[in-house]
C-alpha positions in Angstrom: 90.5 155.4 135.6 92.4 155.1 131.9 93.7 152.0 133.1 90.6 150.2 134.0 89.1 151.0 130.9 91.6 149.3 129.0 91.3 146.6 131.0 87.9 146.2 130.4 88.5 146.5 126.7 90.9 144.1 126.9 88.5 141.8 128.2 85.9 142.1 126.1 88.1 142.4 122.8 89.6 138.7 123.8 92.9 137.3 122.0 92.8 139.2 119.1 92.7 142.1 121.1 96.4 140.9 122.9 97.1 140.3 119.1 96.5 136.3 119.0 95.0 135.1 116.2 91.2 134.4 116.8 89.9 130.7 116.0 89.0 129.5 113.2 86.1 126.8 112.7 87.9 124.5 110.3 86.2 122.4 107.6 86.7 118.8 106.9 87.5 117.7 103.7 84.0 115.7 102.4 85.9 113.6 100.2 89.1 111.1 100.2 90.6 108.2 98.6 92.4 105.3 100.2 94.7 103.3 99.1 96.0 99.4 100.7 98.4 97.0 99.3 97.9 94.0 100.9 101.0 91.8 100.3 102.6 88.0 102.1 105.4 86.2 100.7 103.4 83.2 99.8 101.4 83.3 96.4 101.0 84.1 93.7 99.6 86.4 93.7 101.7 88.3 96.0 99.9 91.9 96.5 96.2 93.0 96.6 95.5 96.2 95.5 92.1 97.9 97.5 90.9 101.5 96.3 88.1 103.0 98.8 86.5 105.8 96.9 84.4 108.3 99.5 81.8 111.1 98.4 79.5 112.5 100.0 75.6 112.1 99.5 72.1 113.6 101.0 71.9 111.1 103.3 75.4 110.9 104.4 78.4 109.0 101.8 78.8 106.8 99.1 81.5 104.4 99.8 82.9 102.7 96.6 85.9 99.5 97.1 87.9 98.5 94.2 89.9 95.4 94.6 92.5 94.8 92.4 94.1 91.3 92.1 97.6 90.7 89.9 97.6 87.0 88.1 98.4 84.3 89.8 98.4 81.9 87.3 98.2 83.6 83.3 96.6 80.5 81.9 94.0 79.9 84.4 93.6 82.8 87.3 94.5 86.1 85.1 94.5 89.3 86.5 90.5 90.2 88.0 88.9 93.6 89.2 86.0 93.7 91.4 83.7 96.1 92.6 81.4 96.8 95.5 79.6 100.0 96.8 77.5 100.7 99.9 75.4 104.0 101.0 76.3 105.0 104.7 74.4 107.5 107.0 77.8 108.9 108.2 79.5 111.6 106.3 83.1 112.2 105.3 83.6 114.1 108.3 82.5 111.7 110.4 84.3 109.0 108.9 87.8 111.2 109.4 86.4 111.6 113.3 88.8 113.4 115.2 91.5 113.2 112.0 91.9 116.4 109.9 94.4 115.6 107.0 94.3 119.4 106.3 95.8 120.2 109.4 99.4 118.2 108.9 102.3 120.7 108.5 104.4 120.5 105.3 107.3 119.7 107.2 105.7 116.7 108.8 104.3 115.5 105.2 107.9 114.9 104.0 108.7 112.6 106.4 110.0 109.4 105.7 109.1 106.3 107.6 111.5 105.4 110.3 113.9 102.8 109.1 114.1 99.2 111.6 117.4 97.5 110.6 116.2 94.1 112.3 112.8 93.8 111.3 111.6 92.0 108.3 108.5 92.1 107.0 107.3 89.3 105.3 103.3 90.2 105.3 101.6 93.5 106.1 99.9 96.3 104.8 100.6 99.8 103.3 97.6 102.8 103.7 97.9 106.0 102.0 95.3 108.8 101.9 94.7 111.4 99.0 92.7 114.3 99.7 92.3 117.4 98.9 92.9 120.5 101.1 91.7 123.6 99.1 93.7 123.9 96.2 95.9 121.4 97.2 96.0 117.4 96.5 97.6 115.6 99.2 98.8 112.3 99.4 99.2 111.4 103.1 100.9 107.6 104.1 99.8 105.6 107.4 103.3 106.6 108.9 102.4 110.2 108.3 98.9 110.0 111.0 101.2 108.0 113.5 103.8 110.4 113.7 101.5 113.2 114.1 98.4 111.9 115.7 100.0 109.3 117.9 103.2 110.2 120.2 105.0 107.0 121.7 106.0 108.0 125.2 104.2 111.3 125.6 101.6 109.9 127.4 98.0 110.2 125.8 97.7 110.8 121.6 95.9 113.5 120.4 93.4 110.5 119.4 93.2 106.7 119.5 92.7 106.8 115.6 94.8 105.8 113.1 94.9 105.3 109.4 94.7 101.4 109.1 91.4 101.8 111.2 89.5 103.8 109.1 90.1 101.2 106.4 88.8 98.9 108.5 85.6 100.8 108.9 85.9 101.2 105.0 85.5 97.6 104.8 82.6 97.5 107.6 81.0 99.8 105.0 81.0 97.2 102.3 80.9 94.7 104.2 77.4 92.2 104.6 74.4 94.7 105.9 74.9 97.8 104.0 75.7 96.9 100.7 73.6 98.1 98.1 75.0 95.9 95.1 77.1 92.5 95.3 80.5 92.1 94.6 80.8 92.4 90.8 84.2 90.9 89.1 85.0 92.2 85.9 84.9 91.5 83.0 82.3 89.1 83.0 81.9 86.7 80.0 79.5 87.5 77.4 78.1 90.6 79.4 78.9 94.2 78.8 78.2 95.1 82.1 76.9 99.3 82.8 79.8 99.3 86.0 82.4 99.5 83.0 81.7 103.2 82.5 81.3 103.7 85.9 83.5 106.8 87.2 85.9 104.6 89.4 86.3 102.0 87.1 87.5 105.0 84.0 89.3 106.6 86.6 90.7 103.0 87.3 91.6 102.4 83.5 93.2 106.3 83.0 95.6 105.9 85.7 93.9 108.1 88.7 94.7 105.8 91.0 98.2 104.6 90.4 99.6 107.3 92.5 98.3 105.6 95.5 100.6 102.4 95.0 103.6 104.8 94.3 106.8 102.4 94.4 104.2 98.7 93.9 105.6 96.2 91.6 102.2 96.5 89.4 100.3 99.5 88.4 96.6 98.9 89.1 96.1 101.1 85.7 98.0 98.3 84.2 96.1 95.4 86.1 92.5 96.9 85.6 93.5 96.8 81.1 94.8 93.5 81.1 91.6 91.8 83.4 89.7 92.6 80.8 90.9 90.3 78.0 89.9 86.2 79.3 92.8 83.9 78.1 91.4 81.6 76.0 90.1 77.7 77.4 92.3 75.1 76.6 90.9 72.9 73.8 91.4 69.2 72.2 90.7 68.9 68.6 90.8 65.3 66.4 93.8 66.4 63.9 93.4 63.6 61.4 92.1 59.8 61.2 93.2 57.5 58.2 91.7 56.3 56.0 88.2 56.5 58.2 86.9 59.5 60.4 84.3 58.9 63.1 81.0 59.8 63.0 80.5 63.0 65.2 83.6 62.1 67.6 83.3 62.7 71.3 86.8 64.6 72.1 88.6 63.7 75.3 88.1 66.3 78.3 91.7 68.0 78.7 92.9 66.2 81.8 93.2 68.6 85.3 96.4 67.3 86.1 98.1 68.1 82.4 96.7 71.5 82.4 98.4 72.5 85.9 101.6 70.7 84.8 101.2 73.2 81.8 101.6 70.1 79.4 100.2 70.3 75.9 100.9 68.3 72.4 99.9 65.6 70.5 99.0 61.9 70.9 98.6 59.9 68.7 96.6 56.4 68.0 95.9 53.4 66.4 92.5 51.2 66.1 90.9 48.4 64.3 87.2 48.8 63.5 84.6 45.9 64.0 81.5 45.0 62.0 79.5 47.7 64.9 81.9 50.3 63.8 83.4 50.4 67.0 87.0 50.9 67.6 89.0 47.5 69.3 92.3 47.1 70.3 92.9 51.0 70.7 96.7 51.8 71.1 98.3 55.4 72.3 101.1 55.9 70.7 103.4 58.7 71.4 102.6 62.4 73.6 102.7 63.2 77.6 101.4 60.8 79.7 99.6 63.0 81.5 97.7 63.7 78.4 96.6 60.1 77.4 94.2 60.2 80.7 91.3 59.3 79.5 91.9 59.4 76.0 91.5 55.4 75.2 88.4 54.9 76.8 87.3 57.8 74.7 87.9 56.8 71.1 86.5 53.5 72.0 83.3 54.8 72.1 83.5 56.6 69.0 81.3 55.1 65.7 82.9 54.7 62.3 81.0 54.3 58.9 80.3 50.9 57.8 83.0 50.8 55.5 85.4 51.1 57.7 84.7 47.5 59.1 88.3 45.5 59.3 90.2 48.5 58.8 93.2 49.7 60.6 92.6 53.5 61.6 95.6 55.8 62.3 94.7 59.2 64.1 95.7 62.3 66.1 94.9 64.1 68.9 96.3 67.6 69.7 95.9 68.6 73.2 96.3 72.7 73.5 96.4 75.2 76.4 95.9 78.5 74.0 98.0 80.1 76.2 101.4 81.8 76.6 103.3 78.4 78.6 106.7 79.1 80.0 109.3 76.6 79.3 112.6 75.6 80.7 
């Protein structure tokens, strides 16, 4: 009789009553960063830096995509930041799916990616989550949710999910259909634009999101500060011409093909000035080449005073990139 009312006990108590542990419902986190270096061996530049910032909303999340691009070229393609931002229906949680980044041990955190003597990689992509988990901050690499999540040769994973996809629906998010802004590239010229105090964009420029691209040759921190100074344009400026000066000169455009050769300096001229004021038998004399392009057929159709008729004019040119050129 004793016995069977244990066993009914039993019954009714469940596991915690054969001193298992009962279930827990566990909670998503409802926010996370993202991280992706994007990187090839062709450039420059040679890494893009993406930050996808998620938050929750009323309606579901705020998604927020920062891409961060090093300079490919410091006198004509410096360093640029753009942002985009798009309102989803789906929340954090649903985003993560299947995925809680809670739920990974300690010990399986501090794993290190498995070494591959024979491979090289030329061109890929590095993920890394940070979330946080209570009181904890966790920062949780693409190699972390495939050792966990996914186990090669033990027949089904736990789920067909990995890190690189949720970027990918990251950049559905943004992509054309949801966005509720364009693509903004900072700093734009001559506009003090309202995204620079934004809350990415400060957390940008005070270093919140370096830890993301731990080990990167460039910190985006570093990247964000410098996009927003423009080099200056190159310019061309009429030094001197003796004993005349024109009247309101028309300069010679900087020529294309000097400018990517990363050629500047001076050339300089002589003319003789008809009874129109208009400069014949123009000679260059001296400077690049590459810089004269152009140049002749421009101070020919310059006007000189009329006492400069019959008068032999000397003059300068000074071609400048206003930029920092490396030399040999």
């Amino acid at each position: 009789m004793r016995c069977g009312v244990f066993f009914a006990l039993a019954i009714l108590l469940g596991p915690s009553a054969r001193g298992q542990s009962p279930q827990v419902n566990r909670t998503l986190p409802d926010q996370f960063e993202i991280g992706r270096r994007t990187f090839w061996d062709f450039g420059p530049p040679f890494n893009y830096y993406d930050i996808f910032i998620v938050r929750p909303t009323n309606e579901g999340a705020s998604v927020e995509r920062i891409i961060v691009t090093p300079p490919a070229d410091e006198c004509f393609a410096p360093a640029k930041v753009e942002i985009t931002s798009a309102a989803i229906r789906s929340t954090p949680a649903d985003l993560l799916g299947p995925m809680d980044p809670c739920e990974i041990p300690e010990k399986v955190l501090r794993r290190k990616p498995k070494n591959c003597k024979n491979c090289a990689r030329f061109s890929g992509a590095d993920e890394v989550m940070r979330v946080r988990c209570g009181t904890q901050t966790r920062i949780i690499r693409a190699h972390i949710f495939e050792d966990y999540w996914f186990k090669p040769g033990a027949g089904v994973p736990k789920t067909p999910f990995s890190l690189m996809e949720l970027v990918n629906r990251m950049d559905q998010a943004v992509g054309p259909g949801v966005m509720d802004k364009p693509m903004i590239t900072l700093p734009e010229e001559g506009n003090s634009s309202s995204n620079d105090d934004s809350a990415a964009l400060q957390g940008l420029n005070a270093g919140k999101y370096d830890e993301l691209f731990e080990g990167a040759k460039d910190k985006v921190s570093d990247l964000y500060r410098a996009a927003q100074t423009h080099p200056l344009a190159p310019s061309v400026r009429l030094v001197e011409s003796i004993p005349f000066t024109p009247d309101s000169p028309i300069l010679p455009k900087y020529p294309p093909i000097a400018r990517a050769a990363r050629v500047e300096g001076q050339v300089k001229f002589t003319a003789t000035i008809d009874s129109l004021g208009t400069p014949n038998l123009v000679t260059l004399e001296g400077g690049n080449p590459l810089l004269k392009l152009g140049v002749r057929e421009t101070i020919e159709s310059w006007k000189f005073p009329e006492d400069a008729t019959n008068h032999e004019i000397h003059g300068t040119i000074e071609f400048l990139l206003n930029c920092h050129v490396h030399r040999p």
